[in-house]
C-alpha positions as a Markdown table, in Angstrom:
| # | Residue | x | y | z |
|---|---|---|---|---|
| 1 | Unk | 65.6 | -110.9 | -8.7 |
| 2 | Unk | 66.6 | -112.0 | -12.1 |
| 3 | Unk | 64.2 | -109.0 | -13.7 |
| 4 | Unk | 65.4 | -106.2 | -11.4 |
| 5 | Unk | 69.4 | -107.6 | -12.5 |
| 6 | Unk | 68.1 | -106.8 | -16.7 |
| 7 | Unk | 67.0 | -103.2 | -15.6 |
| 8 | Unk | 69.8 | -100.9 | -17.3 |
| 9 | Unk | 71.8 | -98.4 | -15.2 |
| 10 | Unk | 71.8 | -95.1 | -15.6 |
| 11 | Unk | 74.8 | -92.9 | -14.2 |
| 12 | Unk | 73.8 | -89.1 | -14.5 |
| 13 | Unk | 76.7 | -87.3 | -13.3 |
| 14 | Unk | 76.7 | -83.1 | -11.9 |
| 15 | Unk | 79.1 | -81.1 | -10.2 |
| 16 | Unk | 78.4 | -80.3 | -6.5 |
| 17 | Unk | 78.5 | -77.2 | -4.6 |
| 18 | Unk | 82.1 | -77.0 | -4.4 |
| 19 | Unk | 84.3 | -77.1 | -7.9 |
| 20 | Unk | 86.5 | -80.4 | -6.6 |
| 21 | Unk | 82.8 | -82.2 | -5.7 |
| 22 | Unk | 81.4 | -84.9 | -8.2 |
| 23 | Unk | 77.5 | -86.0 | -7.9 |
| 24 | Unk | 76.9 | -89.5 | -9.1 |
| 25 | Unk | 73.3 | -90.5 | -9.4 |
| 26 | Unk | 72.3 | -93.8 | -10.6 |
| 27 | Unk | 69.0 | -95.2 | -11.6 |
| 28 | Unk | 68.7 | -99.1 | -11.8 |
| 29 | Unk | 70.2 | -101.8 | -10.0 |
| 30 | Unk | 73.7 | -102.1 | -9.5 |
| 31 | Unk | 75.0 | -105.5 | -10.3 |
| 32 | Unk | 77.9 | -108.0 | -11.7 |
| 33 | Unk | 76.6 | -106.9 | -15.9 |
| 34 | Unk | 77.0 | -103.1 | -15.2 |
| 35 | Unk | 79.6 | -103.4 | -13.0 |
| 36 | Unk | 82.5 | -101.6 | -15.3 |
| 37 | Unk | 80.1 | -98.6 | -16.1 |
| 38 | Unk | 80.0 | -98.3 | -12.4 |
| 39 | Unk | 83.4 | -98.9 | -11.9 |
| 40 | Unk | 84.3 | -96.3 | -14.9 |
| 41 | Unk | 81.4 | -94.1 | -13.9 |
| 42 | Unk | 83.1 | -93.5 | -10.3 |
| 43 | Unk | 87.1 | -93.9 | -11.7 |
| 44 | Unk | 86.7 | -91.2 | -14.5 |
| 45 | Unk | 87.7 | -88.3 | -12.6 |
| 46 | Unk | 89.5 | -87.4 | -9.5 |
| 47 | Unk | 87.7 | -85.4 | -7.2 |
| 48 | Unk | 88.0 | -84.5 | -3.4 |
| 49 | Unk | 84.8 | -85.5 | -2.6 |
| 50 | Unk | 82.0 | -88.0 | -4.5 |
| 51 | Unk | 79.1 | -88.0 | -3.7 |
| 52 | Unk | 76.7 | -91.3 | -5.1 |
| 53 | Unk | 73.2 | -91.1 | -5.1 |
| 54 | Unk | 71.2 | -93.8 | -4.5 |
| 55 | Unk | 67.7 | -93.2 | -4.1 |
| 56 | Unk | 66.3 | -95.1 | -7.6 |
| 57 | Unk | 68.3 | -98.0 | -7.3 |
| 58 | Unk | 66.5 | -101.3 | -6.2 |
| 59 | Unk | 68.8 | -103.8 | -6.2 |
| 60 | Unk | 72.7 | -103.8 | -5.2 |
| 61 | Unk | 74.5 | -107.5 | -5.4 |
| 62 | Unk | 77.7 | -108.6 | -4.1 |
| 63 | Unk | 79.7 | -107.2 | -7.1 |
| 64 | Unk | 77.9 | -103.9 | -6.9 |
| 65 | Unk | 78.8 | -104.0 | -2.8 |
| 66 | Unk | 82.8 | -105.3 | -3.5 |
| 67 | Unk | 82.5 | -101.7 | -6.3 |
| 68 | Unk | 81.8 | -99.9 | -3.7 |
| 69 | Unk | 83.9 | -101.2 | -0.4 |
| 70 | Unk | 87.0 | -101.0 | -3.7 |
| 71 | Unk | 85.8 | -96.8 | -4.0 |
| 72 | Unk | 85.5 | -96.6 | -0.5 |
| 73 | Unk | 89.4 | -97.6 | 0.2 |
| 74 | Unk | 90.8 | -96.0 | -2.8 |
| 75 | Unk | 89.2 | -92.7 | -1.7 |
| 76 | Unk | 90.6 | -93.0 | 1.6 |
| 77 | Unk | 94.1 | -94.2 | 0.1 |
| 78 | Unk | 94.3 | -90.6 | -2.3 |
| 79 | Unk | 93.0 | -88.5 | 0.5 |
| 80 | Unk | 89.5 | -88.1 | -0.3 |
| 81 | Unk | 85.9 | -88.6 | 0.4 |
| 82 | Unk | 83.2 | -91.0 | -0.6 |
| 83 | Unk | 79.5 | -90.3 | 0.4 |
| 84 | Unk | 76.5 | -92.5 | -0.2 |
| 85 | Unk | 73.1 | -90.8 | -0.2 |
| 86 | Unk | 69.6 | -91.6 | -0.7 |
| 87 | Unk | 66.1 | -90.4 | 0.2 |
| 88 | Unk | 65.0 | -91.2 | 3.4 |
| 89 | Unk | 61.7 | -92.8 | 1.9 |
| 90 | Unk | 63.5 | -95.5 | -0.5 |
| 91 | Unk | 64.7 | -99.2 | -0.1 |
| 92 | Unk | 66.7 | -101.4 | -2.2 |
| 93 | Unk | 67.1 | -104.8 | -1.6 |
| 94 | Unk | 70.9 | -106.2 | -1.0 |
């Protein structure tokens, strides 16, 4: 576990389909010593809807998980959406 926690993220971030739609897709674990890029990475614009890929991420720890619940309610607060995707053929470990 400590390995997979030293992997860097990488946020690459796209528009979606729509103009107000925001694609987030990470590579790398999410964790407690990347937690403000997330954080930043998913704050730095409003959008109606954000989508956050998560098919090349392997880990997710309890910080990573309190991130998202925190995106999940401020989404719903402002009126908008919050989806979490990832191929149907990947597993990270919580």
């Amino acid at each position: 576990m400590a390995l997979q926690s030293q992997e860097p993220l990488v946020i690459e971030e796209a528009t979606g389909l729509q103009p107000d739609q925001r694609i987030l897709t990470l590579h790398g674990p999410v964790v407690l010593t990347n937690l403000f890029q997330f954080q930043n990475a998913i704050r730095a614009k409003v959008s109606r809807v954000l989508v956050i890929d998560f098919t090349d991420v392997p880990y997710i720890d309890s910080a990573g998980i309190g991130a998202l619940v925190g995106a999940h309610v401020s989404h719903n607060k402002h009126g908008s959406s919050l989806l979490w995707s990832a191929s149907a053929n990947a597993s990270a470990t919580l």
